[in-house]
NUVOBA-811300 format. One line per 5 residues: number of its first residue (from 1); their letters; for each residue x, y, z negated of N, C-alpha, C. Coordinates in steps of 0.1 Angstrom, whole numbers, plus 5000, padded with zeros to 4 digits. Atoms other than C-alpha are relative to their C-alpha. Layout:
% NUVOBA-811300
NUM> a> X,Y,Z,X,Y,Z,X,Y,Z ~ ...
END
This chain:
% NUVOBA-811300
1> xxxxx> 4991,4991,5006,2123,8472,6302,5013,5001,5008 ~ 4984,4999,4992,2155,8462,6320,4995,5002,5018 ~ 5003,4994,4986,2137,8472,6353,4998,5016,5003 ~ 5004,4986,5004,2127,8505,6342,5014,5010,4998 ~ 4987,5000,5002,2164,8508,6328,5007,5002,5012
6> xxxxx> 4987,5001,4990,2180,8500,6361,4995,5008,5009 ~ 5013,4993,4987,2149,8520,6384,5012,5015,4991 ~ 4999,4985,5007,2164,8553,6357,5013,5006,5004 ~ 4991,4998,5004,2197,8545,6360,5004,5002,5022 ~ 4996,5000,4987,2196,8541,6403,4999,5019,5003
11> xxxxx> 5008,4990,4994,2174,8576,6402,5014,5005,4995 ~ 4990,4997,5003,2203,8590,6378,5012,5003,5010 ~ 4993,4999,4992,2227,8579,6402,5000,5007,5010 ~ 5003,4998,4992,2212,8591,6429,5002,5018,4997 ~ 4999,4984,5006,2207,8629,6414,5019,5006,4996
16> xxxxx> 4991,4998,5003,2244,8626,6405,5008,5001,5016 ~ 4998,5002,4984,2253,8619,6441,4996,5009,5008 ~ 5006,4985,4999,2231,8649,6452,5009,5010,4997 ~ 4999,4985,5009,2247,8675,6425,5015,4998,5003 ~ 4988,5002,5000,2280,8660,6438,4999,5009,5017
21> xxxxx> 5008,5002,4985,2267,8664,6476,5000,5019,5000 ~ 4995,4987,4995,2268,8707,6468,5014,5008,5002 ~ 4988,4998,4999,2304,8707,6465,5004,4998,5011 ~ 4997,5004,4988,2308,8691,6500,5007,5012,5008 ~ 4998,4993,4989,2310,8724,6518,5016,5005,4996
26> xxxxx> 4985,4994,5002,2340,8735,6495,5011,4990,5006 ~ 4989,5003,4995,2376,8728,6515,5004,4987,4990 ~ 4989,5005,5014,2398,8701,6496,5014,5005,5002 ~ 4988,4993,5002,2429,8711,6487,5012,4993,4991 ~ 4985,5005,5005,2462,8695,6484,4994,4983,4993
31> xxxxx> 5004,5012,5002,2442,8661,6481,4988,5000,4987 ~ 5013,5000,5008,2416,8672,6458,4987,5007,5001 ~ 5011,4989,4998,2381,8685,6454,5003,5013,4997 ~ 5006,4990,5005,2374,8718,6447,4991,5007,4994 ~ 5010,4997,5005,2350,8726,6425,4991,5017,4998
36> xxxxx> 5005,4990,5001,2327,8758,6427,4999,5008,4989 ~ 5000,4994,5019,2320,8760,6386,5010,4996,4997 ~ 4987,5001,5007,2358,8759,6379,5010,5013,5006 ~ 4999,4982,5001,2375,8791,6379,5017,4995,5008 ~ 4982,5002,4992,2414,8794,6400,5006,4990,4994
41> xxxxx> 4989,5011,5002,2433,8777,6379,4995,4991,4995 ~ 5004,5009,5003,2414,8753,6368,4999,4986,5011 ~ 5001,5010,4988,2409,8739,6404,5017,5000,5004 ~ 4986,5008,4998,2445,8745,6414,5013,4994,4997 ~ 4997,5004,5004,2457,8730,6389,5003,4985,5004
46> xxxxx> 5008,5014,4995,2442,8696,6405,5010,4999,5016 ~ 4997,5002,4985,2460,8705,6442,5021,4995,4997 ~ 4984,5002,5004,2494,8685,6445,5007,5012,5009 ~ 4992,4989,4993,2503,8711,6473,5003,5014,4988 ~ 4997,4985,5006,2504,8740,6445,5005,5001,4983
51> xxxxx> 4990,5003,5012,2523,8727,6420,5012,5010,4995 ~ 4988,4993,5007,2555,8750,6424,4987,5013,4996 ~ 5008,4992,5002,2524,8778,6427,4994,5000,4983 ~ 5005,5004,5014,2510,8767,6395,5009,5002,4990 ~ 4990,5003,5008,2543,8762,6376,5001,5017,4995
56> xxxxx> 5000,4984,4998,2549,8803,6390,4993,5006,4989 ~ 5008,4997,5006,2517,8813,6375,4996,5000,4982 ~ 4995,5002,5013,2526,8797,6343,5007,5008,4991 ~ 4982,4999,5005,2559,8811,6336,5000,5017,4997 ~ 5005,4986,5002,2544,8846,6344,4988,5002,4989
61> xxxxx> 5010,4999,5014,2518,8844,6315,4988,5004,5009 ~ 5014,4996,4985,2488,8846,6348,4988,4995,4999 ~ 5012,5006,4998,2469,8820,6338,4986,5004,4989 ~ 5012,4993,5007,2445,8837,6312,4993,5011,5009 ~ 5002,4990,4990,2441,8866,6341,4989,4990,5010
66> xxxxx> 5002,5008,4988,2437,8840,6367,4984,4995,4997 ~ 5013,5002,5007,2409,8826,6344,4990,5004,4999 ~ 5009,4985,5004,2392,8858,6339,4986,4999,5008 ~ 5007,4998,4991,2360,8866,6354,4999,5001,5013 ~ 5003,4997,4988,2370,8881,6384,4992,5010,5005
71> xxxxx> 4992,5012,4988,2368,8882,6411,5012,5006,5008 ~ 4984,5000,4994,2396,8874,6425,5002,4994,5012 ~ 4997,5008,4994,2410,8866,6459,5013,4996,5001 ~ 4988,5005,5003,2440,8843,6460,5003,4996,5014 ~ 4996,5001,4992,2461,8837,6487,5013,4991,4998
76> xxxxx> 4989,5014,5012,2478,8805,6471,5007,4997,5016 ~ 4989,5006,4986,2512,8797,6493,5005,4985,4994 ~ 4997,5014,5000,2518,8761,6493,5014,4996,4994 ~ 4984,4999,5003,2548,8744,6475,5010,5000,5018 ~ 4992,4993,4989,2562,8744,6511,5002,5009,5008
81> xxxxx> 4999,4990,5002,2559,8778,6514,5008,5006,4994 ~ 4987,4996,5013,2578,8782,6483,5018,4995,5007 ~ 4986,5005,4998,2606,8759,6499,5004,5005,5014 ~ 5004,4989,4989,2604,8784,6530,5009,5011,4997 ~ 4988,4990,5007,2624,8808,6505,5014,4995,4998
86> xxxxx> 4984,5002,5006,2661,8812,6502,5002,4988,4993 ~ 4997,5011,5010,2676,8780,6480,5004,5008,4989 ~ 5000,4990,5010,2673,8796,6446,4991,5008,4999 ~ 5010,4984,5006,2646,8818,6447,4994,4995,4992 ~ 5009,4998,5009,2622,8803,6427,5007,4991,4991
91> xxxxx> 4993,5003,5012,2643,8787,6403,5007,5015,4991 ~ 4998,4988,5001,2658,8821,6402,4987,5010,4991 ~ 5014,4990,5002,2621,8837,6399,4995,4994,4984 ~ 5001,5009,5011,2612,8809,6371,5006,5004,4989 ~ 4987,4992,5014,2642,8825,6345,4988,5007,4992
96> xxxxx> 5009,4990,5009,2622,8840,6317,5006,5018,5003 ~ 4996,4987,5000,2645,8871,6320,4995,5006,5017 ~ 5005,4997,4992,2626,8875,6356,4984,5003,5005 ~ 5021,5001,5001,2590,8875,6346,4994,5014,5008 ~ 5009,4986,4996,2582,8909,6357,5005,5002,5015
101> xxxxx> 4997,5004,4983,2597,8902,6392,4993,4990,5005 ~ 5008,5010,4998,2583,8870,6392,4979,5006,5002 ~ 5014,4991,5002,2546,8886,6381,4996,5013,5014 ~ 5000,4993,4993,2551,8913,6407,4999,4991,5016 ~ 5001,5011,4983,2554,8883,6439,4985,4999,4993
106> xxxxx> 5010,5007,5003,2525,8867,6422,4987,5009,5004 ~ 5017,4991,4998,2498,8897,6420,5001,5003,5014 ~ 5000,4994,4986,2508,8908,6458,4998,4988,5005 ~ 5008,5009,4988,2489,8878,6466,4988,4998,4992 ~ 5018,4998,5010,2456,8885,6443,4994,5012,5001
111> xxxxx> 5006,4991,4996,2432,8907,6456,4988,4998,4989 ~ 5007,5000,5014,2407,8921,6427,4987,5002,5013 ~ 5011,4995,4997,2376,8915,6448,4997,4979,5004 ~ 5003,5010,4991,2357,8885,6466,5000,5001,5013 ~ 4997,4999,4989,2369,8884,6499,5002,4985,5008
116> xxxxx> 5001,5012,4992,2354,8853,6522,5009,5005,5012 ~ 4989,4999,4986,2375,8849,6558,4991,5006,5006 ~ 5012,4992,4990,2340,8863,6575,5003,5011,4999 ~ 5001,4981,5004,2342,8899,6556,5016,5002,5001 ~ 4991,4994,4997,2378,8899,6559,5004,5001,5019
121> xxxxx> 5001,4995,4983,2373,8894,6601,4997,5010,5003 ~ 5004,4986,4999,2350,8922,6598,5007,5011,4998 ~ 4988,4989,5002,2373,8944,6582,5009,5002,5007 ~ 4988,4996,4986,2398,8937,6608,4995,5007,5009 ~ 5005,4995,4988,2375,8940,6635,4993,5016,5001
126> xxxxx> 5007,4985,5003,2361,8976,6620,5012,5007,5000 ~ 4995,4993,4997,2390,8989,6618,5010,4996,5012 ~ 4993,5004,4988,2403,8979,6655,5011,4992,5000 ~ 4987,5014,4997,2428,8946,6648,5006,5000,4991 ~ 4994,4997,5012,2442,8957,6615,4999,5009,4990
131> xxxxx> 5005,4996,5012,2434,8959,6581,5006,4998,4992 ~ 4990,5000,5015,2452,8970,6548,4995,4996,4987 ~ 5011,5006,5013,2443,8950,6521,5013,5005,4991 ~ 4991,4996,5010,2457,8964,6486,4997,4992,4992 ~ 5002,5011,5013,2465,8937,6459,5003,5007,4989
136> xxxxx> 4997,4998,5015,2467,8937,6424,5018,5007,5000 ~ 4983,4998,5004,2507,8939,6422,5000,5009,5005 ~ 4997,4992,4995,2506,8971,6442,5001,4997,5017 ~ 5000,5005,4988,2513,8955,6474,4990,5005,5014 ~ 5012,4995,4990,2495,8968,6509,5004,4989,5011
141> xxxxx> 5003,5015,4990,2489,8934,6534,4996,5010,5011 ~ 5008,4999,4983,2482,8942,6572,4995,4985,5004 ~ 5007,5012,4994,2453,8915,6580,4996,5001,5011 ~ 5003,5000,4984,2453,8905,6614,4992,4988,5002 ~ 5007,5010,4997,2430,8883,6634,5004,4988,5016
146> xxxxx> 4991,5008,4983,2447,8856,6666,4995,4984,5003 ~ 5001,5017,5000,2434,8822,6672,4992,4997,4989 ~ 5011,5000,5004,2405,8820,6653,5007,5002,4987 ~ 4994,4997,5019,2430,8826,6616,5007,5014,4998 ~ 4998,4985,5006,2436,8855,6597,5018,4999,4994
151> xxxxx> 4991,4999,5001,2474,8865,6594,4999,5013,4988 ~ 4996,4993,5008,2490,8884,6567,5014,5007,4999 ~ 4988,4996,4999,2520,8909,6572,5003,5007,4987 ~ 4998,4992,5014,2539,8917,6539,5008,5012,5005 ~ 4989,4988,5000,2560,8948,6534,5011,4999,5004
156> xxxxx> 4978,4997,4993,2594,8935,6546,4993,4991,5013 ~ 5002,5002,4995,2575,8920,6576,5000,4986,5006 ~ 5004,5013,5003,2568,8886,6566,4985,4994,5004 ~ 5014,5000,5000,2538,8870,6580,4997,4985,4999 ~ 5003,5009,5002,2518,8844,6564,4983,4999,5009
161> xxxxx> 5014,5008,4989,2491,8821,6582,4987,4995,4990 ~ 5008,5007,5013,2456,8812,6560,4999,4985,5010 ~ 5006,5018,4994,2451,8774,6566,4990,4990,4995 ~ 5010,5011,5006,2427,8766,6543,4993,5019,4997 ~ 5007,4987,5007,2399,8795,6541,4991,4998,4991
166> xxxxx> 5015,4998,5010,2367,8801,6516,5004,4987,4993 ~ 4997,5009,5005,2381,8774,6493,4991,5013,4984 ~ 5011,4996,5009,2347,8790,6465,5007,4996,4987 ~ 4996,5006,5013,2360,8793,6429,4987,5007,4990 ~ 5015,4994,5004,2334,8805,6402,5004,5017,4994
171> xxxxx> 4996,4988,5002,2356,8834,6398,5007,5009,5012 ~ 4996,4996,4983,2363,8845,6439,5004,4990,5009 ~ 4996,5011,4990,2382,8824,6464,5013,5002,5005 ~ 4985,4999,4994,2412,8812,6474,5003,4997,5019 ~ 5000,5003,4987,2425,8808,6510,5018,4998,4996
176> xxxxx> 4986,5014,4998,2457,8784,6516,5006,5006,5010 ~ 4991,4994,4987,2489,8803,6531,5008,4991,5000 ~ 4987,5008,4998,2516,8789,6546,5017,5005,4998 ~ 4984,4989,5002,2544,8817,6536,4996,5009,4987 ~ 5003,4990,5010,2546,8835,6505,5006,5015,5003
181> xxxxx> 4999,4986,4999,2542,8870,6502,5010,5006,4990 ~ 4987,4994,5009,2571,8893,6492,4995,5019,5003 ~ 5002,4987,5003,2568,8927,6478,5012,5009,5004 ~ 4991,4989,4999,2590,8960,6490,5013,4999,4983 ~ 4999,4996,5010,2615,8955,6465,5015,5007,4997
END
């Protein structure tokens, strides 16, 4: 009995070790896994880099959206990213009486589709070096392609870097900038 037990419990192991073993390909981020069956914010909830990101997403009432089906692609800017901005912005942005400003940064970096770094090369490369990606908040991105990573020019001529691509959520994918995107405002 206790051989059979411990033969169930290696196979067990072993099968868990495997179903752990499909996650491998996904990125880590900000020191954690990323999980495939866990939806945006559920995984970057887990990343210490996206903490002020998270807090943002909070404050703007996002995370039910964020949640959602999908799909969505995110273009999560790192808390040093955030500290990249003026002193005061996002304390500033954070204010309840700023939500719809705040909400307006946020979606001009959430694209309503599934967009891996492959199909977004393509798209560059089809339309000859630059491609207009339009987000949720209104927003229109110029995605460029230089050194094997995909750049992002915002409206006032801000360009962020992806550093972490195809990071697989079960509701689209995020890609890790290094500058947050700012809206015409």
């Amino acid at each position: 009995m206790f051989k059979t037990t411990l033969r169930s419990f290696a196979i067990t192991a072993a099968l868990m070790t495997g179903a752990t073993a499909v996650y491998a390909a996904n990125p880590m981020v900000g020191g954690a896994a990323m999980f495939e069956d866990k939806n945006i914010v559920e995984n970057a909830v887990n990343s210490k880099d996206h903490t002020t990101l998270v807090a943002a997403v909070k404050a703007a009432g996002l995370v039910e959206t964020l949640s959602g089906t999908g799909p969505f692609t995110v273009f999560a800017p790192t808390n040093e990213a955030f500290a990249k901005l003026p002193a005061g912005t996002v304390d500033t942005l954070l204010k309840p009486e700023n939500k719809a400003q705040l909400t307006k940064v946020l979606t001009c970096h959430v694209v309503a589709a599934n967009a891996m770094s492959d199909a977004i090369g393509k798209m560059i490369a089809d339309d000859g070096g630059t491609h207009d990606v339009k987000t949720v908040g209104g927003c229109v991105l110029k995605a460029k392609a230089a050194d094997g990573k995909i750049t992002l020019t915002d409206e006032n001529g801000g360009v962020s870097t992806v550093t972490i691509a195809d990071v697989k959520q079960s509701n689209g994918v995020i890609h890790v900038v290094d500058a947050v995107i700012l809206p015409k405002m």
